[in-house]
Structures are given as C-alpha cells and as structure tokens.
C-alpha positions in Angstrom: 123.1 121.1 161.4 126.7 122.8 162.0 127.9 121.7 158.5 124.4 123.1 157.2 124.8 126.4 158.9 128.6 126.8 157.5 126.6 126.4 153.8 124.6 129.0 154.5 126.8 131.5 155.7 129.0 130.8 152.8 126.1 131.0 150.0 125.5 134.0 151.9 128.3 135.6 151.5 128.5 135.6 148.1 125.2 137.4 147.6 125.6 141.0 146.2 123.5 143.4 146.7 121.5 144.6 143.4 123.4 147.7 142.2 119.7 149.0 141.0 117.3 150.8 143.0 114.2 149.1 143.3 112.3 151.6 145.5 109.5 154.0 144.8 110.0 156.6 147.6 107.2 159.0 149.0 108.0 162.8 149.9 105.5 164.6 151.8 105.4 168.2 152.6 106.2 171.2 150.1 109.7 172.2 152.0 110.9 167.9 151.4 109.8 167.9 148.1 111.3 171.1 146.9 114.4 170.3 148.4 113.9 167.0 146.8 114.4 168.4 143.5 117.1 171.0 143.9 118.9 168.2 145.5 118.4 166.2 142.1 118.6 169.2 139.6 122.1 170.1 141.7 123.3 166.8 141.3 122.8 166.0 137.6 125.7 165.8 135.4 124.1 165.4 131.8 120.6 165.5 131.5 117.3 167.4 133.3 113.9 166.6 131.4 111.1 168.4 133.3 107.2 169.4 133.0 105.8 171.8 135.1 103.6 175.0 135.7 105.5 177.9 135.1 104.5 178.9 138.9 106.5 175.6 140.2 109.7 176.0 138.1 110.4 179.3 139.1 111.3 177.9 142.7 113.6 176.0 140.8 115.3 178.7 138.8 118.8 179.1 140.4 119.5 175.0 140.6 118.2 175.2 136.7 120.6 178.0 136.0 123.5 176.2 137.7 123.1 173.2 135.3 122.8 174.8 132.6 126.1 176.4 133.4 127.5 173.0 133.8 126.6 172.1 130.5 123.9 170.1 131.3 121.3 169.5 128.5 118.1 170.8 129.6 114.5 170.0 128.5 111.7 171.6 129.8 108.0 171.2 128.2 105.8 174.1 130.3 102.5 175.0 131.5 103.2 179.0 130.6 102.0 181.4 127.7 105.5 182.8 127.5 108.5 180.9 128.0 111.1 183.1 127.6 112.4 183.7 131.4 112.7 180.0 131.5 115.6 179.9 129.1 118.3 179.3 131.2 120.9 178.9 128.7 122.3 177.4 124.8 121.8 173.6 126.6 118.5 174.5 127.5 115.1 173.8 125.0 111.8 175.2 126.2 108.5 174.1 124.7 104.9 174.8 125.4 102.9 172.0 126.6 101.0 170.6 123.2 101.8 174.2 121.4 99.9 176.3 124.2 101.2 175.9 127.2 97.5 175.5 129.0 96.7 173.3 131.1 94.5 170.2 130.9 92.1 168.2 132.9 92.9 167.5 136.5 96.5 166.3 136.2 98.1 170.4 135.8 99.4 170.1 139.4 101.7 167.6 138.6 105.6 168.3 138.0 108.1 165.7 136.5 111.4 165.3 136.4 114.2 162.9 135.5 118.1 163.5 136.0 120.7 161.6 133.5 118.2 159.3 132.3 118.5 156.9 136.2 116.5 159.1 138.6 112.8 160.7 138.1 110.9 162.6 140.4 107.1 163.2 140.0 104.9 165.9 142.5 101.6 166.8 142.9 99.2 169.0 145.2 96.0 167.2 147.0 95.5 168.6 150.3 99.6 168.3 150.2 102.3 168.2 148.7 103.3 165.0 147.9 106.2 163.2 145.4 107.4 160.0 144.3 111.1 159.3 144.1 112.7 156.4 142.1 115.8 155.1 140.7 114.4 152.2 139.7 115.1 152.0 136.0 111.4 150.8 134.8 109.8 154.0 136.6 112.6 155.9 135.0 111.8 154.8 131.8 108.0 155.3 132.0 108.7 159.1 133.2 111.2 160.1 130.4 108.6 158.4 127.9 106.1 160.4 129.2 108.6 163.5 128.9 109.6 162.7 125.5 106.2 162.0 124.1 105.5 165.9 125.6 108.5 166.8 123.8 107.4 165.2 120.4 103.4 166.4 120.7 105.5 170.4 121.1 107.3 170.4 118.3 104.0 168.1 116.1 102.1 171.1 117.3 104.3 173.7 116.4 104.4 172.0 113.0 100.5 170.8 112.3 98.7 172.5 115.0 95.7 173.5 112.7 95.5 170.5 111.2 95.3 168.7 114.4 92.7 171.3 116.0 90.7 170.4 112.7 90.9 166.5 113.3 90.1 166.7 116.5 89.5 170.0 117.8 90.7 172.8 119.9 93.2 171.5 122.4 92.5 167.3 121.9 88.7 168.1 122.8 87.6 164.7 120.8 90.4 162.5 122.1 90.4 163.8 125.7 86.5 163.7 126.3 86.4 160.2 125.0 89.2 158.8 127.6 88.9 161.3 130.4 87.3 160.5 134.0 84.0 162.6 134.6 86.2 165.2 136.7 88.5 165.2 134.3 86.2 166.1 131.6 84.4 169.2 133.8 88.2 170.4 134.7 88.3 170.3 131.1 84.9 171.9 129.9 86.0 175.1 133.0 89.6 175.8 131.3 88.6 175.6 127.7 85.2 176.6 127.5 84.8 173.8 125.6 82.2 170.9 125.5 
C-alpha cells in the first residue's frame, strides 16, 4: 500500500490544472453586476461586443469611453431610437438593434457582453438583477455568435429593410409569432401593435 500511495502522489503531481475556465458564475444584485461589467469593460485590451437598452449602457459610459481611448474596438448593437451619445470614439460602431432599435418580446431586459473574444457577461432583471459570468470558451462563443448575428441582422436591415418588412412583416412579425412562447408573443402584440 506504501509503494501504491508513492504512485499516487507522483501521478498526482504531474496533473495541471486546465488553463481554461470551465465555470458559469451567478451575480446577483444590481450594485455586483454593474461592477461586474465595469470591472470587465476596464479590463479589456482589444475587443468589447455589447447589446443593451440604451437606459443600461449609459451606467456604463465612462468605462466605455476609457476603452475606446485605449484603442479598444467597440461594438455595440442598441435598444435606442438615437444612437448618437453612444459613440464613444473612431474604434467604436453603433447599430440599432434589427434597424430600429425597439425592443422585442420578453427578452429586452437582457444586456450582453464579451471582452477580447475569452470572457462574456450576460444580465437580466426578474424580481433582481441577476448575471451570468463565464470564461469558459463554449459560452464565450455562443455569446459573441449571438452578438455577431445582431451585428449582421443591423447592417441586412439597413440594407433590405423593406424588403424584409415585406417577406415577413413589420419588425419579424411572421417569424417571431411562429417561434415565440405565448408571453412572448403578447409582449410582442403590446410593443408593436401588431398581431
């Protein structure tokens, strides 16, 4: 059993830790999560790619501003009707969410963020505040697709918007009713007007 134990230990001790971050970590409480993200936005060195309500990224402004000072490249899509105070600099692109800027169904509370492409940060507002916090790379991934693809449905907007309004109406109506929960689709019908 001795010459067992000695095996271990020295199997042991050639384990590495994984230099990745498997964790999903929960924030709770406006103050945390706020911090949260200045903490991340004040950290970055070459890339912020956020979504948010205009109301939420204004807390953020001075971190955003710094950045952008550092030369960070800055990508913000934005629940807004005017985006021009959230220009923070030449690094920094600003687009309306899907060409408007108006929010849709029941997930407008929610505000995402990823910092050079390894950590992301997603919040929303229940009865609290509330974020999840990951570096691991697969959560990562999924929230800068999920940026991008906001990104690419901007600038397809700003480019066919009629022509999508036309194939499936005013702000997605035909592809949102047909995939969106039953509280989805009321939080839907109340912002647009539409059914």
């Amino acid at each position: 059993t001795l010459a067992l134990c000695d095996d271990l230990v020295r199997r042991l001790g050639k384990l590495t830790p994984s230099a990745t971050d498997t964790y999903v970590w929960t924030l709770r409480g406006e103050a945390a999560v706020r911090d949260k993200i200045d903490a991340l936005i004040n950290e970055s060195r070459r890339a912020v790619r956020v979504k948010a309500a205009d109301d939420v990224l204004r807390q953020h402004e001075k971190a955003l501003r710094a950045a952008a000072a550092r030369g960070v490249e800055i990508l913000i899509v934005l629940f807004v009707q005017d985006p021009e105070e959230f220009r923070y600099g030449k690094s920094c692109r600003v687009y309306l969410h899907e060409g408007t800027g108006v929010r849709m169904g029941s997930a407008d509370n929610l505000f995402t963020l990823t910092i050079d492409h390894v950590e992301m940060l997603t919040a929303s507002r229940e009865e609290e505040m509330t974020a999840s916090y990951s570096r691991n790379l697969s959560v990562v991934r999924m929230a800068e697709s999920l940026l991008r693809h906001d990104y690419y449905m901007a600038e397809i907007y700003a480019r066919f918007g009629r022509q999508i309004d036309e194939a499936f109406g005013p702000y997605l109506r035909d592809l949102r009713l047909s995939t969106f929960s039953l509280d989805q689709a009321i939080s839907f019908r109340e912002k647009t007007g539409l059914g």
